[in-house]
C-alpha positions as CSV (number, residue, x, y, z in Angstrom):
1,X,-6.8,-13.4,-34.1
2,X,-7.2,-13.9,-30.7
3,X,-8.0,-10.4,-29.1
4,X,-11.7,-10.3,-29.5
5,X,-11.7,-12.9,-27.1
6,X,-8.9,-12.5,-24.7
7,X,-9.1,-8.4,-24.3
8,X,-12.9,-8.9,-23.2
9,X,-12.0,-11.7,-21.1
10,X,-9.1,-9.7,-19.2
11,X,-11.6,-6.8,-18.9
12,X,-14.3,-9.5,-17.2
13,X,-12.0,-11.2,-14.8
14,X,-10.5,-8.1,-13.4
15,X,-13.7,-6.8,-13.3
16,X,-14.8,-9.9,-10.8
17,X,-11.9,-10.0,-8.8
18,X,-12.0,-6.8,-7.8
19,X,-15.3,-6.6,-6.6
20,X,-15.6,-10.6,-5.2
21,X,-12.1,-11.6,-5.1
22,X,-11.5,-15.4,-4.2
23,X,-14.1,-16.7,-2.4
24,X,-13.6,-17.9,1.2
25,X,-16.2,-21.2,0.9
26,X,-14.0,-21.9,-2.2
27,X,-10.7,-21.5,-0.4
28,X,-11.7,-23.8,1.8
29,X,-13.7,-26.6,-0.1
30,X,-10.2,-26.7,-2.6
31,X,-7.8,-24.6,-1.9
32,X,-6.0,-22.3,-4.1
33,X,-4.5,-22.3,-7.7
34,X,-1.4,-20.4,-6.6
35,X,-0.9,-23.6,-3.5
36,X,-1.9,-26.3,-6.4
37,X,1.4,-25.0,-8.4
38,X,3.7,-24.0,-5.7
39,X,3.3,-27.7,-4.5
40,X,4.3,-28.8,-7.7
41,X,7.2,-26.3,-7.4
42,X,8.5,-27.9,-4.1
43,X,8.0,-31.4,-5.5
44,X,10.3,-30.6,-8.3
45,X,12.7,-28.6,-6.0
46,X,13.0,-31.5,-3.7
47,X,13.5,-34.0,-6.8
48,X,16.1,-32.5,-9.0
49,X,17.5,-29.7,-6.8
50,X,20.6,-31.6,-5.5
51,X,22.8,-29.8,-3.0
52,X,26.0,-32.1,-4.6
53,X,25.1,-31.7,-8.1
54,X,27.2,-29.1,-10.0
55,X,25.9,-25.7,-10.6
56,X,25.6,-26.1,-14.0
57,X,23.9,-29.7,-13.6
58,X,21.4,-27.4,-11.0
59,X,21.0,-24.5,-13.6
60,X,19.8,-27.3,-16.4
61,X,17.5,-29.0,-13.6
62,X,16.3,-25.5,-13.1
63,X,15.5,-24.8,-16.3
64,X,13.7,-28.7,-16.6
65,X,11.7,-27.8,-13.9
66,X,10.8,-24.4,-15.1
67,X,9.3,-26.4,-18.5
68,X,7.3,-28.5,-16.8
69,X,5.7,-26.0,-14.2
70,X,4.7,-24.1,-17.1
71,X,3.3,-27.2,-19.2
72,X,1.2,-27.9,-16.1
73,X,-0.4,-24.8,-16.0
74,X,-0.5,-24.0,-19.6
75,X,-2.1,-27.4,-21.0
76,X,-5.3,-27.7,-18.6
77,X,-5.7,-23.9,-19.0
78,X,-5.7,-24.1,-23.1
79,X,-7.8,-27.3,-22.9
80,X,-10.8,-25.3,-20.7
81,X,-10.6,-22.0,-22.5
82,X,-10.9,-24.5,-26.2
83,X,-13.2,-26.9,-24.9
84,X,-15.3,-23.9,-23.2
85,X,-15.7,-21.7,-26.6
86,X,-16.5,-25.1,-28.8
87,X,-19.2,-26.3,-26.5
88,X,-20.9,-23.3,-24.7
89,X,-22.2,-19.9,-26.2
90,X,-19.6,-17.6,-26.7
91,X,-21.0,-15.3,-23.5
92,X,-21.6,-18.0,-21.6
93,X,-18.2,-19.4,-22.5
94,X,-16.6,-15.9,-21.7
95,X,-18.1,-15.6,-18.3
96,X,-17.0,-19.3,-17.1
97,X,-13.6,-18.3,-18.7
98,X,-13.3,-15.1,-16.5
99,X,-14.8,-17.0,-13.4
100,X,-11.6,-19.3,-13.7
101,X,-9.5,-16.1,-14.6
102,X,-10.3,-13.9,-11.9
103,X,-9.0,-17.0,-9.0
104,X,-5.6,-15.8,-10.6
105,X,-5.6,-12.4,-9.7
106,X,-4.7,-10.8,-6.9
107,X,-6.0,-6.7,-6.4
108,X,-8.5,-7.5,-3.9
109,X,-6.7,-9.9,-1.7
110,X,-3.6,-7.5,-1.8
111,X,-5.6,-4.3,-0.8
112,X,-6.8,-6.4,1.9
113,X,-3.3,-7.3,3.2
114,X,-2.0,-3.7,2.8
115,X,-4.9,-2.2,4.8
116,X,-4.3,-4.8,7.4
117,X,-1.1,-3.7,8.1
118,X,-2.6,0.2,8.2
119,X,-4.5,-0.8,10.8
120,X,-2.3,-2.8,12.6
121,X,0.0,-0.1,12.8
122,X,-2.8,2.9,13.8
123,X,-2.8,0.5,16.9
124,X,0.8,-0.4,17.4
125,X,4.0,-0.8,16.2
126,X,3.8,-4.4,17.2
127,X,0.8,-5.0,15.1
128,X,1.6,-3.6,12.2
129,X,5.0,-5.8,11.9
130,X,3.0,-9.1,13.1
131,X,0.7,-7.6,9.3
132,X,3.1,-6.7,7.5
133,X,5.3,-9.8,7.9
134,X,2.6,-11.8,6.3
135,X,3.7,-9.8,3.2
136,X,7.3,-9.3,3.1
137,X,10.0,-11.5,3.0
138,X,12.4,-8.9,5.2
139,X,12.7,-9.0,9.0
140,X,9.5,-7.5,10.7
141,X,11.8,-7.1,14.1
142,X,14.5,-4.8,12.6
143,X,11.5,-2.5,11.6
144,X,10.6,0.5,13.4
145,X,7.4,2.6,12.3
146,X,8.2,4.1,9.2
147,X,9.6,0.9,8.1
148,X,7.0,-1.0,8.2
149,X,5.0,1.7,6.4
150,X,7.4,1.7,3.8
151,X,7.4,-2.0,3.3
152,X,4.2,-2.1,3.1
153,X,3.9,0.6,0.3
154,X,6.4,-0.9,-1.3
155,X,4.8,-3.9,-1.7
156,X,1.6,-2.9,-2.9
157,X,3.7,-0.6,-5.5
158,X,5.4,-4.2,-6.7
159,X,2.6,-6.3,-6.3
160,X,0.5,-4.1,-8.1
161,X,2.5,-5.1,-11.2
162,X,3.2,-8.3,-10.9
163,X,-0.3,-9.4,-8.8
164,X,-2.3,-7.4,-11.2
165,X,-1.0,-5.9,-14.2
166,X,1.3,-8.1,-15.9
167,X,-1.0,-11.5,-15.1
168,X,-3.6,-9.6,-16.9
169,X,-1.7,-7.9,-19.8
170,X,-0.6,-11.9,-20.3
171,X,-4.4,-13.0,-20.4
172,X,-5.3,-9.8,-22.9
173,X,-2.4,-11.3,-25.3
174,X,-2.8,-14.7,-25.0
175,X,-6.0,-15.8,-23.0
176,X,-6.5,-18.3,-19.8
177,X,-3.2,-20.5,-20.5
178,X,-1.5,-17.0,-21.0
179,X,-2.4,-16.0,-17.7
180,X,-1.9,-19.5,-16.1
181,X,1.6,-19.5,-17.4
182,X,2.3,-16.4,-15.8
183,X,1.3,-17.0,-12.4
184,X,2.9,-20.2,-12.7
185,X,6.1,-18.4,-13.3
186,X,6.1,-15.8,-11.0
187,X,5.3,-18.6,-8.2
188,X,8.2,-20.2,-9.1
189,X,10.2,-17.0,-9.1
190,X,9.2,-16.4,-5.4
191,X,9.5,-19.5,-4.5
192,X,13.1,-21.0,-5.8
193,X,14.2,-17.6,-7.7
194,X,16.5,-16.7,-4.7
195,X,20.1,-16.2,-4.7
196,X,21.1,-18.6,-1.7
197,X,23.2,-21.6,-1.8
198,X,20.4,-23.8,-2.4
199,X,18.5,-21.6,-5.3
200,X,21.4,-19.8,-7.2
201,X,21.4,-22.2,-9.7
202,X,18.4,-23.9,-9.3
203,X,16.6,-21.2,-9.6
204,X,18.0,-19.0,-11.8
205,X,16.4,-19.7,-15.2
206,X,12.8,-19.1,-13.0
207,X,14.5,-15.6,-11.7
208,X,15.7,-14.4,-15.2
209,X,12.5,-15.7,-16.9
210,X,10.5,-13.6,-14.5
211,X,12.3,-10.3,-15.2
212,X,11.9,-10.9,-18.6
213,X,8.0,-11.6,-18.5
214,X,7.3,-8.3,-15.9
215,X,9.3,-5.8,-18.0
216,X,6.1,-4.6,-20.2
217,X,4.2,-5.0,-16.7
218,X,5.9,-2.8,-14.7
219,X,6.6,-0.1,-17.1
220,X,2.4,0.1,-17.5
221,X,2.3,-0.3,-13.8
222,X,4.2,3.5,-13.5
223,X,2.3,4.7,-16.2
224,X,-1.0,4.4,-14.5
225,X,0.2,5.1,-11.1
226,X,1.1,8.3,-12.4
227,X,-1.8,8.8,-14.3
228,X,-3.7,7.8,-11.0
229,X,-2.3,10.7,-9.0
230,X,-2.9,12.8,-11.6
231,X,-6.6,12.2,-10.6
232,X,-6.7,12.1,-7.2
233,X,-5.9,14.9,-5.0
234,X,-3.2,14.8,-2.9
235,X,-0.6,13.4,-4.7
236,X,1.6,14.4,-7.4
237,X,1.7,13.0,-10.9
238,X,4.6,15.0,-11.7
239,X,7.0,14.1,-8.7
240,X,6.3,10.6,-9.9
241,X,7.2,10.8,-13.4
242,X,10.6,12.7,-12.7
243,X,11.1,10.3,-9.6
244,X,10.8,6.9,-12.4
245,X,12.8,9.0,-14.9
246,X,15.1,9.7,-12.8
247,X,15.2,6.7,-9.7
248,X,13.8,3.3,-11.6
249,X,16.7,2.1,-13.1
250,X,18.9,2.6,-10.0
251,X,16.9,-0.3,-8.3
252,X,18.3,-3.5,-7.8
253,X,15.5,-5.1,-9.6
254,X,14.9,-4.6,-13.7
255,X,11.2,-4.3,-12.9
256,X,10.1,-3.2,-8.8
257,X,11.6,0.3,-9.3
258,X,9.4,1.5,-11.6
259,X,6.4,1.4,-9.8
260,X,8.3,1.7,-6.8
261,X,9.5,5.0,-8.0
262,X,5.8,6.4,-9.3
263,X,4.4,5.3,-5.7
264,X,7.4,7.3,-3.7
265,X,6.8,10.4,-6.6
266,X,3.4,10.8,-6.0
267,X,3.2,9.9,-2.4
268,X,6.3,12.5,-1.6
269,X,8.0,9.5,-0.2
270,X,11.5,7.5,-0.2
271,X,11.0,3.9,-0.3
272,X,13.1,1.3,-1.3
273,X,16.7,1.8,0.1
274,X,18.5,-0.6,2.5
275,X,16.9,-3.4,4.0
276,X,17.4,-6.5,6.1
277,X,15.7,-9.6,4.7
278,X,16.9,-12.4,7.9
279,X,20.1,-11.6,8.6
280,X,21.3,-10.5,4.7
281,X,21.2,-6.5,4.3
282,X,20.5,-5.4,0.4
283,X,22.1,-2.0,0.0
284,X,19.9,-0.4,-2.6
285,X,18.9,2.9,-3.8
286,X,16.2,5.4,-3.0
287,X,13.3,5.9,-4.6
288,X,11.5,9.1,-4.8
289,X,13.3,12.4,-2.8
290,X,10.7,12.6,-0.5
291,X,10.9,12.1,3.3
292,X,11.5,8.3,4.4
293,X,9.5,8.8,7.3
294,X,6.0,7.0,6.0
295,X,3.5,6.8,8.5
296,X,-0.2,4.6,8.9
297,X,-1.7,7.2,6.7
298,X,0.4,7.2,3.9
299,X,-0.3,3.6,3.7
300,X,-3.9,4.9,3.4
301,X,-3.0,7.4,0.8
302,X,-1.4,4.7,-1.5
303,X,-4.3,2.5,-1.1
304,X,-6.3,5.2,-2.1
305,X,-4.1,5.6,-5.2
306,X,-4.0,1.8,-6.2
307,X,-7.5,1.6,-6.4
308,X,-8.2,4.6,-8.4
309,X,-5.4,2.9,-10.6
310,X,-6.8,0.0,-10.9
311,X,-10.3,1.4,-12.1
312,X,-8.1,3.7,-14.4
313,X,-6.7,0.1,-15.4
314,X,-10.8,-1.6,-15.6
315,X,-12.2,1.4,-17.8
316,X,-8.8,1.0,-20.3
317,X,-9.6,-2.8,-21.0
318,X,-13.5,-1.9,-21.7
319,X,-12.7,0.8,-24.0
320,X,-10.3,-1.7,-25.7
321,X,-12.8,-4.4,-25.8
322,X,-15.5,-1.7,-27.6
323,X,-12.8,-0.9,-29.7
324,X,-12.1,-4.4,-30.7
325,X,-16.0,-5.6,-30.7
326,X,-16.7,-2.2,-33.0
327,X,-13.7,-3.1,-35.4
């Protein structure tokens, strides 16, 4: 039985990241785990990912290099977490555990982005697409105000789940290489799990595996965005739940429209809908019935309402973790 240890070491690491995040002297003494494997990943994409191969030759290489990202990250991860709880105390174990957990999370660093782009956009138009481009694959040029607002919502809705929640639901179930083996994945999903010529095949074992490891995630993800704005004035907990039952499934992802949807509900937004990512336009459905006119402060308001989720999401892993400790 595992949880004893991993539920109190999800609660920790959270807990760290969001109040130190990853620290800049750190950053730049060695970098990043996240650039560690998505070198790796474009190693292995410029080795086995052959433009002349066949599809399915590229789908099995895909796949191939799909097992080994996730060895790499797994096998170093499982060997600190053992070697940790054989040779330290079990708190001091669980603290160095959580130090190493909380570099793979993302809440802080991705309210930071978000709020840079509400500022940029306070000032100009021109600044917040120059902020917002440094978070969004579409075209920051082919944005106008409200677009960039939206994309920027949008993103912290998705990222939410798959920057915060599902990397730590994976470390709750299964510890440090649970987590590693996550991130791992979801790097490799935003990195080859595209469908262009090059990654279609390549990438599509990475693509589907990521859908399939985010569909817990992003259901929780709606779930306490709603309960969030049941909290916190202003918003509307019950917009959000009709627009997820109603909107979530429509979106051309299995997993971004449900917090998507809860973040439009409560916000009184539309997000989602058409966009232009280079020159490709994605035809996708609404979320939320609100007005698609989203402005600097709206960016605020969501901010506002990822954070209070994000405690919401805190306090629920320390009341597990008393649970589990008491039992």
């Amino acid at each position: 039985m595992i949880l004893p240890i991993t539920v109190p070491l999800a609660a920790l690491s959270l807990t760290i990241e969001a109040i130190t995040g990853y620290p800049d002297p750190i950053f730049r003494l060695i970098g990043h785990p996240v650039i560690w494997i998505g070198s790796l990943i474009a190693r292995l994409d410029h080795r086995l990912n052959h433009p002349s191969a066949p599809p399915a030759t590229r789908r099995l290489m895909g796949a191939f290099a799909l097992i080994l990202i996730l060895l790499a990250a797994i096998l170093p991860a499982a060997v600190l977490q053992a070697a940790s709880l054989v040779l330290l105390p079990r708190a001091l174990a669980l603290l160095l555990i959580a130090l190493l957990a909380s570099a793979l999370l993302a809440s802080r660093s991705l309210a930071t982005h978000v709020r840079a782009v509400e500022r940029g956009l306070a000032r100009s138009l021109a600044d917040g697409r120059a902020a917002v481009s440094h978070i969004v694959g579409r075209a920051p040029e082919s944005l106008d105000h409200a677009g960039v607002a939206r994309a920027a919502i949008e993103s912290l809705a998705e990222n939410f789940s798959d920057g915060v929640i599902a990397p730590i639901l994976w470390c709750a179930l299964l510890g440090l290489p649970g987590l590693a083996a996550y991130k791992a994945a979801n790097t490799a999903d935003s990195m080859i799990g595209h469908r262009t010529p090059r990654h279609e095949a390549f990438g599509w074992a990475a693509a589907r595996f990521d859908d399939l490891i985010n569909l817990p995630a992003s259901r929780l993800a709606a779930l306490l965005i709603i309960a969030a704005a049941a909290l916190h004035p202003g918003t509307d907990a019950a917009a959000a739940l009709r627009a997820v039952r109603r909107d979530a499934a429509s979106h051309r992802s299995p997993n971004a429209g449900w917090p998507e949807a809860a973040m439009a509900g409560a916000l009184g937004l539309r997000l989602a809908g058409p966009r232009t990512y280079g020159t490709v336009t994605i035809d996708d459905a609404w979320m939320g019935s609100g007005t698609p006119d989203a402005t600097a402060d709206d960016i605020a308001r969501a901010l506002a309402l990822f954070r209070r989720a994000t405690i919401l999401q805190i306090l629920l892993l320390w009341l597990l973790t008393l649970i589990i400790w008491r039992a």
